[in-house]
C-alpha positions in Angstrom: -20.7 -86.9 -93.3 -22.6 -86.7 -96.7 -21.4 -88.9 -99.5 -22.1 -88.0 -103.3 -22.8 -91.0 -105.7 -22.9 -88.8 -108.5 -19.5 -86.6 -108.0 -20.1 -85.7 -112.2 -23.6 -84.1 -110.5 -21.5 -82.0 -108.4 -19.4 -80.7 -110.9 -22.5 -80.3 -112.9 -23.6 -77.8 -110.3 -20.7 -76.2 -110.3 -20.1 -75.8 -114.1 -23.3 -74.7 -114.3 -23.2 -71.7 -111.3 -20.3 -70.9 -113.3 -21.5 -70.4 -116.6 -24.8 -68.8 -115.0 -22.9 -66.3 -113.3 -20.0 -65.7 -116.7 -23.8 -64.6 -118.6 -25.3 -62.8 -115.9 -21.9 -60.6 -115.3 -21.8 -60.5 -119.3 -24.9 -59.2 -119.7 -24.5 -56.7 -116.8 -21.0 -55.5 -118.7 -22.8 -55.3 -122.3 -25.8 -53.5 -120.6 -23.8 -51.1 -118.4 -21.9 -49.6 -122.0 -25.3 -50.2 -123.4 -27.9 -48.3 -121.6 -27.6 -45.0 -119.5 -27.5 -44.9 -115.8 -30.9 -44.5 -114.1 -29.3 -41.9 -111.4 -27.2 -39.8 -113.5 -27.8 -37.3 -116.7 -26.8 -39.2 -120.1 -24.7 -37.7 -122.2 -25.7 -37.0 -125.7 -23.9 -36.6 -129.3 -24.8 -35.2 -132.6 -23.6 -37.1 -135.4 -23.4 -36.5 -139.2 -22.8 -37.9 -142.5 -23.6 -37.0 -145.9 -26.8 -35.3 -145.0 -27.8 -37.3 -142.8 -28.2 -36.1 -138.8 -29.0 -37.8 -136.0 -28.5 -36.9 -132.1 -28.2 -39.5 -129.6 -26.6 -41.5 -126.3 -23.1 -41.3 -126.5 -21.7 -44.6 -126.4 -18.4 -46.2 -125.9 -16.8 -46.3 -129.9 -14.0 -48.6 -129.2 -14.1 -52.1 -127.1 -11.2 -50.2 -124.9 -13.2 -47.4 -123.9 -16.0 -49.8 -122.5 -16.0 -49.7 -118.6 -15.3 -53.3 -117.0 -17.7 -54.3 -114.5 -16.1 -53.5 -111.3 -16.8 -54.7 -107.2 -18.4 -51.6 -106.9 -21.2 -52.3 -109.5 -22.0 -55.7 -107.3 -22.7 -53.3 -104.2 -25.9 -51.6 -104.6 -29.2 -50.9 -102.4 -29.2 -53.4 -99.8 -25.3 -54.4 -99.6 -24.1 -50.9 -98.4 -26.3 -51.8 -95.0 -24.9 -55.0 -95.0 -21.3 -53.4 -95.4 -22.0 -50.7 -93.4 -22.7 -53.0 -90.5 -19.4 -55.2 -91.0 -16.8 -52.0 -91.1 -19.1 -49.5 -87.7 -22.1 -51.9 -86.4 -25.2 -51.3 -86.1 -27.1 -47.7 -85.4 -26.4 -46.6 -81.9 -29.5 -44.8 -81.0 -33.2 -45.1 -79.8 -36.0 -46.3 -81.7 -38.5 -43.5 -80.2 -35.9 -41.2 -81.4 -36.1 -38.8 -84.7 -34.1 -40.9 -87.7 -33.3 -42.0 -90.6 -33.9 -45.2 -91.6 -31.8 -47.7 -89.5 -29.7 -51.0 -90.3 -31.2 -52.6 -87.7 -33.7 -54.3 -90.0 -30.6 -56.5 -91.5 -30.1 -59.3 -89.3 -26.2 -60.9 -88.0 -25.9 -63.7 -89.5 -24.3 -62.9 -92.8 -22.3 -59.5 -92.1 -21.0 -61.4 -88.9 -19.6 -64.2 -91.6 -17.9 -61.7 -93.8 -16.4 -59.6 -90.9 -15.0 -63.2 -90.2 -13.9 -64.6 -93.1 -12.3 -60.7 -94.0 -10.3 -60.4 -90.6 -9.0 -64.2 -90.6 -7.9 -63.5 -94.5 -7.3 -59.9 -94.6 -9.4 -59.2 -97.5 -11.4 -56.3 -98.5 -15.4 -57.1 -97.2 -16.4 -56.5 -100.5 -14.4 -59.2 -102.1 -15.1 -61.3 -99.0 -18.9 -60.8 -99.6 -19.4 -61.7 -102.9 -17.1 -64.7 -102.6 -19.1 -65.8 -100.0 -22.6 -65.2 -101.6 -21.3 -67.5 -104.4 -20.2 -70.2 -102.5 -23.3 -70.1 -100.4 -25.0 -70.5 -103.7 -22.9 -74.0 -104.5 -23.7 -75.3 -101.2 -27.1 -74.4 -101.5 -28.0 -75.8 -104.7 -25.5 -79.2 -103.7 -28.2 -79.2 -100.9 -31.0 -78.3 -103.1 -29.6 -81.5 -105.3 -29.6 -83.6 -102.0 -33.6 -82.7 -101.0 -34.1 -83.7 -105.2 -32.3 -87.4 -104.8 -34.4 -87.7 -101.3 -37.7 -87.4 -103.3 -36.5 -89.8 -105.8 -36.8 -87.0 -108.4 -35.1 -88.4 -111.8 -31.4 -86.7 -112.8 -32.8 -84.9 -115.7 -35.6 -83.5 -114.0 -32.9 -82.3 -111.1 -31.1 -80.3 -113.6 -34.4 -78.7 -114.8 -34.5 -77.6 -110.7 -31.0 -76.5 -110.5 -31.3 -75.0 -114.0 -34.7 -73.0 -113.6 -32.8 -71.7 -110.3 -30.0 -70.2 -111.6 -32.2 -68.6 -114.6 -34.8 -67.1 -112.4 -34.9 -63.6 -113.2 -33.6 -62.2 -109.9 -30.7 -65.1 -109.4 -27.8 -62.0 -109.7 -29.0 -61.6 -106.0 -27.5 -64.5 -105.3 -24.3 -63.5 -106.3 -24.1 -60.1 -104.7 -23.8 -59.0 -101.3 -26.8 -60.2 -100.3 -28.4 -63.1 -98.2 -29.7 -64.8 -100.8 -27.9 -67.2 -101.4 -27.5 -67.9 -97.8 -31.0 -68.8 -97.0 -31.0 -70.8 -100.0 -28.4 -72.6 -98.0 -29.9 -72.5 -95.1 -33.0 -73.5 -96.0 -32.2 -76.5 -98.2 -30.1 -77.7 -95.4 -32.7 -77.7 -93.1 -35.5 -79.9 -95.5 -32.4 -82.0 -96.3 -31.5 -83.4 -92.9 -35.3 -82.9 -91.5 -36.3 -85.7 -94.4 -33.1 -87.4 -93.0 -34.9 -87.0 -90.1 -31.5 -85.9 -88.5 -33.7 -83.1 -86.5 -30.8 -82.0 -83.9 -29.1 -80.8 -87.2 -31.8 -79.6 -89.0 -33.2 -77.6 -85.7 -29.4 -75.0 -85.4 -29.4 -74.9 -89.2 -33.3 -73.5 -88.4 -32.1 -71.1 -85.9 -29.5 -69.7 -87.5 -31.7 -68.8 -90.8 -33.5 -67.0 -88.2 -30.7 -64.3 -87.8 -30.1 -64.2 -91.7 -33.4 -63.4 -92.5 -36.6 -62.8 -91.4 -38.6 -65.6 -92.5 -36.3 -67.8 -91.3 -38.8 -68.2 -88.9 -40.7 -70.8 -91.2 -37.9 -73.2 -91.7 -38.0 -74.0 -87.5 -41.7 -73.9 -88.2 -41.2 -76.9 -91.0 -39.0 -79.0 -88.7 -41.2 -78.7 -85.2 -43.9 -79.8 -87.2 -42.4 -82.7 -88.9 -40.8 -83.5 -85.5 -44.3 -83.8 -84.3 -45.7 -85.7 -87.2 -42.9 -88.2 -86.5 -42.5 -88.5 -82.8 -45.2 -87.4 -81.6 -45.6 -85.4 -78.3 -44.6 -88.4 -76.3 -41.2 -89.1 -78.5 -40.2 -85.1 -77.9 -40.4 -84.9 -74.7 -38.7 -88.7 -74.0 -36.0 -87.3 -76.0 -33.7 -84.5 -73.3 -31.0 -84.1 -76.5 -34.0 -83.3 -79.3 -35.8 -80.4 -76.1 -31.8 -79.2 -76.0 -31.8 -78.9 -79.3 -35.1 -76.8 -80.1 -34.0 -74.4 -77.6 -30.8 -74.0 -79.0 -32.4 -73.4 -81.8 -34.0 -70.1 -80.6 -31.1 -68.7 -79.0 -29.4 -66.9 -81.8 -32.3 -65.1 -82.0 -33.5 -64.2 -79.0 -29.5 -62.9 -78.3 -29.9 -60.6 -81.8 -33.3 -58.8 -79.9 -31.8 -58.5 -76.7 -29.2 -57.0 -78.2 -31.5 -54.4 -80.1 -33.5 -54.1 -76.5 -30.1 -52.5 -75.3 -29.5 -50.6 -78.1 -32.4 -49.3 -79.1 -34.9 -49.7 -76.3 -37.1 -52.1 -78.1 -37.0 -55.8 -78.2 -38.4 -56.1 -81.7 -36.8 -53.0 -83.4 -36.3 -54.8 -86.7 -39.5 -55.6 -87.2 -40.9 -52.3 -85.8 -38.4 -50.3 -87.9 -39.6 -51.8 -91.3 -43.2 -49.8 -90.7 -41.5 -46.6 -89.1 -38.5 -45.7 -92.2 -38.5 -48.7 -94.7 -42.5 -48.5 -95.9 -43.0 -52.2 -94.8 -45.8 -52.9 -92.7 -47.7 -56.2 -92.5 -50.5 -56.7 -94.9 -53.3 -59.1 -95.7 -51.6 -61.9 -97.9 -51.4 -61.3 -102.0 -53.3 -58.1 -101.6 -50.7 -55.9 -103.3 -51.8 -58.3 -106.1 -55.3 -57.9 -105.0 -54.3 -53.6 -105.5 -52.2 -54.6 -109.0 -55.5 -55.5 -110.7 -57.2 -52.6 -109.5 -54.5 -50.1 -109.9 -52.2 -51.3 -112.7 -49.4 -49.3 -112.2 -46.1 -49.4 -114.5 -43.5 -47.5 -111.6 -44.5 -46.9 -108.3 -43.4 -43.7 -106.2 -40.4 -43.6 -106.4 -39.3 -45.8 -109.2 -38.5 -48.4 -106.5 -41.0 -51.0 -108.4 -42.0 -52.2 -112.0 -45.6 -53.5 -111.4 -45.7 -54.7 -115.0 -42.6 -57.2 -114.5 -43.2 -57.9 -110.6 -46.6 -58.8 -111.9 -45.9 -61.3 -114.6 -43.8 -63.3 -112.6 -45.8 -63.3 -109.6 -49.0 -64.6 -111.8 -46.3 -67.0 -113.2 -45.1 -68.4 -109.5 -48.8 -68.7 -108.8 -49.9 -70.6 -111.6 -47.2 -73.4 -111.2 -47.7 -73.9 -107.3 -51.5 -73.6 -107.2 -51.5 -75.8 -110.4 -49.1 -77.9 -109.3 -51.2 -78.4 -105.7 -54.5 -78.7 -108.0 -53.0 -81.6 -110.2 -51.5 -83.3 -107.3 -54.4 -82.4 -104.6 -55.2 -86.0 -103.2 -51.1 -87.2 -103.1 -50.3 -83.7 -101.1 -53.5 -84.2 -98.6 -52.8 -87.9 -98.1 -49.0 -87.8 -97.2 -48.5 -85.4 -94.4 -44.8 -85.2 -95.6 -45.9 -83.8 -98.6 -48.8 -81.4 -97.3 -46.5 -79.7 -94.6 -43.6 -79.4 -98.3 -46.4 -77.7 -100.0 -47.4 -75.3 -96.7 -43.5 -74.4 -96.6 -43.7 -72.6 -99.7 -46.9 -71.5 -99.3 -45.8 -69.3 -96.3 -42.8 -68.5 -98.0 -44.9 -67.2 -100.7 -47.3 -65.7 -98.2 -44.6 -64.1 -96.4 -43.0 -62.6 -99.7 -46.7 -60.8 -100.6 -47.5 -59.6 -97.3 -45.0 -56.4 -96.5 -46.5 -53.9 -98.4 -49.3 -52.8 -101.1 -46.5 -52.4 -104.0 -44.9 -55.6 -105.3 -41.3 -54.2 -104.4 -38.6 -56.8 -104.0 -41.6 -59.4 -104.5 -39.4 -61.0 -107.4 -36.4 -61.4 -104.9 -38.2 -62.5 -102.1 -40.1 -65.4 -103.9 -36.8 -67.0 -105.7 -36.4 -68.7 -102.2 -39.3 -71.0 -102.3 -37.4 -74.2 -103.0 -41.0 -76.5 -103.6 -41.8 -73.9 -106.6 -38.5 -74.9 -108.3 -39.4 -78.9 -107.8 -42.8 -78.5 -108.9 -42.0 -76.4 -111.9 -39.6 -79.4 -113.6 -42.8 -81.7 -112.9 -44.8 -79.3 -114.9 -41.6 -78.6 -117.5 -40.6 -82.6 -117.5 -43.8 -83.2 -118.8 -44.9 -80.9 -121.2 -42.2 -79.1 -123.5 -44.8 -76.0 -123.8 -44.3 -75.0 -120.4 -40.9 -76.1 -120.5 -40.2 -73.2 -123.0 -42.3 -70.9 -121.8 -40.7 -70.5 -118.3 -37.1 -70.8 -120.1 -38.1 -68.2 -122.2 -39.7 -65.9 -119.2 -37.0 -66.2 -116.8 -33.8 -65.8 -119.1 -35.7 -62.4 -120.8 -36.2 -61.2 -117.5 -33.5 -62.0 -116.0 -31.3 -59.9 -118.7 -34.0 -56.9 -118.1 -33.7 -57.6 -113.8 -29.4 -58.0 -114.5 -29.3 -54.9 -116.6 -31.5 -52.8 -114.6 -29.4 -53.3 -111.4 -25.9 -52.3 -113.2 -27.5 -49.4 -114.4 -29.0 -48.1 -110.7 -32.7 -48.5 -112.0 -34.2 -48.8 -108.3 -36.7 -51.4 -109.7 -34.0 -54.1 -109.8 -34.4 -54.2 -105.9 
């Protein structure tokens, strides 16, 4: 059982989620009066006043006749798969078959837990959802506060993590019927109890990230390896419970494509489905970066990505890890604890720039590297400049990410 010395840190974390999420649902309800809706035809008004004319948006006049944000504004894009496979299933038909695109590239884990939690309470799955995604969130930052204490990481400088999390420009996500927030779990549980080196643990909590997303694949990836680094060959294999345990660890995936074998007729139909209807095919690492520079785009086809924005924080992700890795190059290479934390989020980053030649959903996909967050409050802890500038950076775009998705801009994805 985990034991917190610092219980005021825990209600830290969870003052703070709070507080993050009060703004973020603020701005969303100031912006959603604000602005017009991407999908839908504003509506316009003339207005005049001694001689003076004007025609423009119609807004709201009165604070009464402003719309409320509303479950329904928190399920967009993504979510209505999600939902879609809680309340019918998955799609029931071949993959060699004419169709649209499928939910079978949205893996179990997550619309399994809100079918759950909604049948044993008798809740909506919407309310279920976003409950869950929230308290996903606590856990995963309580866990992300835990890896922190491990490193001997100073309080003030564990705030800066948990802080710079929360402000990241696409951190809504975690707070909306998405897996976000559960792979954040997930995945912070796994490091913590692999540098506990409590690998039977850390191995299931592995496996089931695997059916949440698919790059869970990288957090088994991070415990074999430091299984190896620690036992050996010769300490695995000695050990019958630590074998169960790594291929228990595979099962819950290995049962989510046999599944798809019978139902579509191929094994890997999530993976193969993202090339056939959802544009996503694999791609050489960072070239859609590579393709930025080259063709400097502002919306691609579509209007499913800002280049301009995905671009700024993608150079400003870089800069801190690759910086970070530059500063600290001879520490990293000499502890093999510290090289394998450092090729973690390297393949997360990898993985998050390697689906496509746009930089669609690049902003979502990189919030989950949990080393970029530790090395950032290095950086920030040590020089107010960059402190500021990545306060600055994330809160502004987090206002533009958090108003674009209330408003149905497809960009926000």
């Amino acid at each position: 059982m985990i034991r917190f010395e610092n219980r005021k840190m825990i209600v830290y974390i969870a003052s703070m989620l709070l507080i993050s999420r009060i703004f973020i649902y603020l701005t969303g309800y100031i912006g959603n009066n604000l602005f017009s809706d991407y999908t839908a035809p504003p509506e316009f008004e003339k207005a005049a006043q001694s001689g003076w004319e004007s025609t423009s948006l119609k807004l709201p006049e009165m604070l009464r006749e402003t719309r409320l944000i509303s479950l329904d504004d928190m399920v967009k894009f993504d979510s209505f798969y999600y939902l879609d496979i809680v309340e019918n299933g998955y799609n029931k038909f071949k993959i060699d078959e004419p169709h649209d695109p499928a939910n079978w590239v949205f893996y179990p884990l997550y619309p399994i837990l809100i079918y759950s939690f909604a049948k044993a309470l008798s809740l909506d799955s919407k309310v279920v959802s976003i409950a869950l995604s929230n308290f996903f969130l606590l856990f995963g930052l309580i866990f992300v506060y835990l890896i922190c204490c491990k490193r001997g990481i100073e309080e003030n400088n564990i705030k800066k993590v948990l802080f710079f999390i929360l402000i990241f420009p696409a951190s809504l996500y975690y707070s909306v019927p998405y897996t976000e927030s559960l792979f954040l779990l997930l995945s912070s549980a796994t490091i913590f109890f692999t540098l506990k080196k409590d690998y039977k643990v850390s191995l299931i909590l592995a496996g089931l990230s695997m059916v949440a997303r698919a790059p869970g694949f990288i957090n088994l990836f991070y415990v074999v390896l430091s299984i190896i680094i620690d036992k050996k060959f010769r300490g695995i294999i000695r050990d019958p419970k630590l074998v169960l345990s790594m291929v228990v660890s595979v099962i819950p995936i290995c049962l989510y494509f046999l599944y798809m074998k019978t139902l579509t007729g191929d094994f890997l139909a999530p993976i193969h489905e993202q090339a056939i209807n959802w544009a996503r095919s694999l791609t050489l690492p960072f070239s859609n970066i590579l393709y930025y520079f080259i063709n400097p785009y502002f919306i691609s086809f579509g209007g499913w990505d800002n280049g301009l924005i995905s671009f700024i924080i993608s150079i400003s992700v870089f800069v801190i890890y690759f910086g970070y890795f530059i500063k600290n190059r001879r520490g990293i290479l000499k502890e093999k604890d510290e090289l394998l934390f450092f090729l973690y989020g390297l393949l997360i980053l990898i993985i998050s720039f390697s689906s496509s030649c746009w930089l669609i959903s690049t902003i979502r996909y990189t919030m989950l590297c949990i080393p970029f967050y530790i090395y950032l409050a290095d950086f920030a802890s040590k020089n107010e400049l960059i402190n500021n500038f990545y306060l600055l950076l994330f809160m502004t775009m987090n206002v533009i990410i958090t108003t674009a998705f209330f408003n149905n801009y497809f960009f926000a994805v």
